[in-house]
C-alpha positions as CSV (number, residue, x, y, z in Angstrom):
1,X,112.7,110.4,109.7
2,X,110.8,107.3,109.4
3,X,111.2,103.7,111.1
4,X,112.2,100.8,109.6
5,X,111.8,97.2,110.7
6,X,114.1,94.2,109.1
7,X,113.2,90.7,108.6
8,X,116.3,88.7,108.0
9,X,118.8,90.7,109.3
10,X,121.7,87.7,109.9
11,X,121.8,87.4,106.1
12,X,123.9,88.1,103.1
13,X,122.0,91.2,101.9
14,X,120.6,93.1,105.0
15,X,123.9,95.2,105.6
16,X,123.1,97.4,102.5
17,X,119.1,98.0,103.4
18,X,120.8,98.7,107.0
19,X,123.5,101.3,105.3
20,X,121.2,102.4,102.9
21,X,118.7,103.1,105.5
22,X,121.4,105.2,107.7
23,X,122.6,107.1,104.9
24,X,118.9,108.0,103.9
25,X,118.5,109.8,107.3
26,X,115.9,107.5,108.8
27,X,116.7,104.6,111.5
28,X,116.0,100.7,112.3
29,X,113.7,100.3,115.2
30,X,113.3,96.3,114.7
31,X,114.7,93.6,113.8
32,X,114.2,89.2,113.2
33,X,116.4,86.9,112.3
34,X,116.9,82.8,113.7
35,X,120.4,83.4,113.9
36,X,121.7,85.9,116.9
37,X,125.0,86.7,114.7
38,X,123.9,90.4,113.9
39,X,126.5,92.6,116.1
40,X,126.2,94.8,113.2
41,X,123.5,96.4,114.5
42,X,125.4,98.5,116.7
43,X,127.2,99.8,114.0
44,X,123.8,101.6,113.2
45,X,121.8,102.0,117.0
46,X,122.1,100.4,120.3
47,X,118.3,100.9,120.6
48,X,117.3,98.1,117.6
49,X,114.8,95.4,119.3
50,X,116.5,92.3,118.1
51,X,114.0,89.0,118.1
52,X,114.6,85.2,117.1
53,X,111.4,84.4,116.9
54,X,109.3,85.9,114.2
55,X,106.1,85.5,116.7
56,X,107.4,87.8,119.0
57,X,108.8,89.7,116.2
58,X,105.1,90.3,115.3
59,X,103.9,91.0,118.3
60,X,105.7,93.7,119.2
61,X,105.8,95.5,115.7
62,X,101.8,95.4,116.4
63,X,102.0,96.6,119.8
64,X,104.1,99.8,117.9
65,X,100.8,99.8,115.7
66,X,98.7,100.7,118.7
67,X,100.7,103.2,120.2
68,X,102.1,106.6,119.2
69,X,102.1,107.2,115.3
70,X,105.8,108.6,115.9
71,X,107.0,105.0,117.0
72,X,104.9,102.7,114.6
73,X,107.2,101.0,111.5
74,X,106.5,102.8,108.7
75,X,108.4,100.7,106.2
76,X,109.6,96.8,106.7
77,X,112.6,95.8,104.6
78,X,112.7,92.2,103.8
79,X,115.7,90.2,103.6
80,X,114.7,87.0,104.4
81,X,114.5,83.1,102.3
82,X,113.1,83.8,99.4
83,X,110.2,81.4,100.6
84,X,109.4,83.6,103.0
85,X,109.3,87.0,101.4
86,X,105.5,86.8,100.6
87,X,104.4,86.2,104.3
88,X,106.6,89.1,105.5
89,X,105.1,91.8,102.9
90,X,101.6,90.6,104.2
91,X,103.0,91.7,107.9
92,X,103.9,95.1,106.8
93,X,100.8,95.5,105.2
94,X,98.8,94.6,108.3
95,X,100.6,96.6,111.0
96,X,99.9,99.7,108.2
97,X,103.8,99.9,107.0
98,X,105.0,99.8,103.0
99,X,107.2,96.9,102.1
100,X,110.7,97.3,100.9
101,X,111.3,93.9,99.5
102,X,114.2,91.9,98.3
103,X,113.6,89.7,94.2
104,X,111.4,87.8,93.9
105,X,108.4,88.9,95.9
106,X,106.8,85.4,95.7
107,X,107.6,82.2,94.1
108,X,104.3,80.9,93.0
109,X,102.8,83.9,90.9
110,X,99.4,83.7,92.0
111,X,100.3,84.9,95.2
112,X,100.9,88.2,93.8
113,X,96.8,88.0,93.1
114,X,96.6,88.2,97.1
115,X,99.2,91.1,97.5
116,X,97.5,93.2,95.3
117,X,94.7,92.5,97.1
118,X,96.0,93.6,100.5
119,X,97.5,96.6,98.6
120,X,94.0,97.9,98.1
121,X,92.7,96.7,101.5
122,X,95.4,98.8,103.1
123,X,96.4,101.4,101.3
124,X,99.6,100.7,101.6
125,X,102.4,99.8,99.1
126,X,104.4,96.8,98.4
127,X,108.3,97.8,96.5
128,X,110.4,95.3,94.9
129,X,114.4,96.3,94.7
130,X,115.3,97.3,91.4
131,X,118.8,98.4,92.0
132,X,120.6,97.0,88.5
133,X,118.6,99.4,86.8
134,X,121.0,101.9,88.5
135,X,124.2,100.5,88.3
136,X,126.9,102.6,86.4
137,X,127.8,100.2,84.1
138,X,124.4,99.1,82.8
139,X,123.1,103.0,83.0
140,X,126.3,103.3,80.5
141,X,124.8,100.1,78.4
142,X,121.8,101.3,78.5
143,X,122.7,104.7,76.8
144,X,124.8,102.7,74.1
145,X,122.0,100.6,73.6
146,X,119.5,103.6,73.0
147,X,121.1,105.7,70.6
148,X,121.5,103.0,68.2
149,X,118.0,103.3,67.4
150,X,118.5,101.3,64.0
151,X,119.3,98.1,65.3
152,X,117.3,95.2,67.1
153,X,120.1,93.5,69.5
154,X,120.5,89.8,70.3
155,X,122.0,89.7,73.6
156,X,123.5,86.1,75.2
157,X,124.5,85.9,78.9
158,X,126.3,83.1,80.0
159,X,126.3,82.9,84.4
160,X,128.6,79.7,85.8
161,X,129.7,80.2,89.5
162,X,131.3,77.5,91.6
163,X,129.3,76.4,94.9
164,X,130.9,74.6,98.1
165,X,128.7,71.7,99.6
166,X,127.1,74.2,102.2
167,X,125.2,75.6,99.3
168,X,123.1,72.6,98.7
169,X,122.3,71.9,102.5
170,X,121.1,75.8,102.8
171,X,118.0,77.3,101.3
172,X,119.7,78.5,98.4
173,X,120.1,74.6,97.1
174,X,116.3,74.1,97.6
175,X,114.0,74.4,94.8
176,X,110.9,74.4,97.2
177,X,112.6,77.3,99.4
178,X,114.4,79.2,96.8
179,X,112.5,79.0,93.5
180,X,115.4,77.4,91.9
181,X,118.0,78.9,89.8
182,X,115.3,80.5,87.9
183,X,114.0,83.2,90.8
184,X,117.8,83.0,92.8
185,X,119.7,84.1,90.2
186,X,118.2,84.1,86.8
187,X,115.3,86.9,88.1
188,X,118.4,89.0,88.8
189,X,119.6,89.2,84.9
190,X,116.2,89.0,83.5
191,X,116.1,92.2,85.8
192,X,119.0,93.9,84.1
193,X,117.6,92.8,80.6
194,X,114.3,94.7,81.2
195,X,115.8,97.6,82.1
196,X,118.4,97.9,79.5
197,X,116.2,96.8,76.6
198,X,113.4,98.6,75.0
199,X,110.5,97.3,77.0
200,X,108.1,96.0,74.2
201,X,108.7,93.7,72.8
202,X,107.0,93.6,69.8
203,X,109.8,95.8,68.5
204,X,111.8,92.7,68.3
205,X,115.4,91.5,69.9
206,X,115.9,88.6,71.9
207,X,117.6,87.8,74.9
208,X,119.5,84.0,75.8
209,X,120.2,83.6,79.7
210,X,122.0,80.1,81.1
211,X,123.0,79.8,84.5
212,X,124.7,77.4,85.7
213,X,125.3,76.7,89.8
214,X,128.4,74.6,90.1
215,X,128.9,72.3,93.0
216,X,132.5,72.2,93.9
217,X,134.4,68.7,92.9
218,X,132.4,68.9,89.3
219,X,134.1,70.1,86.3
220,X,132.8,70.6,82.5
221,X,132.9,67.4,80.0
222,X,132.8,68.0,76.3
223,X,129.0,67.4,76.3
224,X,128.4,70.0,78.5
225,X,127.7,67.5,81.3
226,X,129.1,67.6,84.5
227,X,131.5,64.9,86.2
228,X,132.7,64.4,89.9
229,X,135.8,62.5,90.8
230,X,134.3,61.7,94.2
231,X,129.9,62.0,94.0
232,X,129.1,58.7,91.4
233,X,125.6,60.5,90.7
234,X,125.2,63.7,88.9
235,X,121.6,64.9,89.5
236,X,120.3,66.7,86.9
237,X,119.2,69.6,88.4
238,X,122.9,70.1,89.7
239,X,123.4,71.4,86.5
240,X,120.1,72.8,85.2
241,X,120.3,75.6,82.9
242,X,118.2,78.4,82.2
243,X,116.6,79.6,79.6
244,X,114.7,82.6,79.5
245,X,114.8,83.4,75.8
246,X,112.1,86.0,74.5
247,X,111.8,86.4,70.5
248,X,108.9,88.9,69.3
249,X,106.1,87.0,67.8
């Protein structure tokens, strides 16, 4: 059995690290999040150390270090802002624990120079979640795609999903805290594409991905603008699509 610790445990995704982590046979020992809305935890243990403040979060997962090996974390899942995701890993690589980390693992790319770094300082690990490469009905695609080994595929994926206004006052709606649509949402299909396609390139095939996040009140015009009975100003970026188009050389 090992010990888990979660960062971000209020939020949208940590329910499934917390089942997944049950249903694994090992248990949460810790937990963070700002918000005290996380009852949830005692669907799993009564026992979980529960903190607001990610100081005192710290300094108790360091005071497991010291102690006994059987209560130290040995793996910290991390669920929080995206923003944030590059300062936890570093945590769990000082107290001596893997990270099990939620897309993307930083937003600026040359922070993954420093992770590596602290992978080799520590000899411990650092693992991204990968879980589209498992789902059902891309495993099926996947086989499809494979067997017609005579073919070099063009694939187009079109994402539009409506927002509500609390979307742009949150995280999510901030490029600086999110990464934009580009790491929120488009990492996620350039995920799926990588695992479904042959993984050089050279070979050929090309792969078209727009996303589009929708504020509610805006609807479609024929120029593929967007128009709002009741907001005068449509920012650009409201609408910014994405692509991520790859052609071999």
């Amino acid at each position: 059995m090992h010990n888990f610790a979660v960062t971000g445990v209020g939020g949208f995704v940590a329910p499934r690290h917390l089942k997944a982590i049950t249903a694994t046979g090992n248990r949460v020992i810790a937990a963070v999040d700002p918000h005290d809305a996380v009852g949830i935890l005692d669907q799993y243990s009564f026992d979980v150390r529960f903190f607001t403040e990610f100081e005192r979060f710290d300094r108790h997962l360091e005071k497991l270090r010291r102690g006994p090996a059987e209560a130290r974390v040995h793996y910290l899942s991390v669920c929080s802002p995206n923003y944030l995701h590059d300062a936890h890993v570093r945590l769990a690589l000082r107290i001596g624990a893997d990270a099990i980390c939620e897309k993307p693992l930083v937003i600026n790319p040359w922070n993954l120079d420093t992770l590596q770094e602290l992978e080799r300082e520590t000899g411990r690990r650092v693992f991204t979640v990968l879980q589209l490469r498992v789902h059902p009905v891309l495993v099926e695609l996947k086989k499809r795609l494979d067997a017609a080994t005579d073919r070099i595929h063009d694939v187009e994926l079109t994402y539009i999903t409506a927002r509500g206004r609390w979307y742009e006052t949150s995280w999510k709606g901030s490029e600086e805290r999110s990464g934009g649509l580009v790491l929120n949402i488009g990492i996620h299909f350039r995920h799926a594409d990588s695992g479904i396609q042959n993984p050089f390139p050279a070979l050929g095939g090309t792969t078209r991905l727009t996303a589009w996040d929708v504020p509610v009140g805006f609807s479609f015009t024929k120029g593929g603008w967007l128009q709002s009975a009741d907001r005068p100003l449509v920012r650009e970026d409201a609408h910014l699509a994405i692509d991520l188009a790859h052609r071999a050389g």
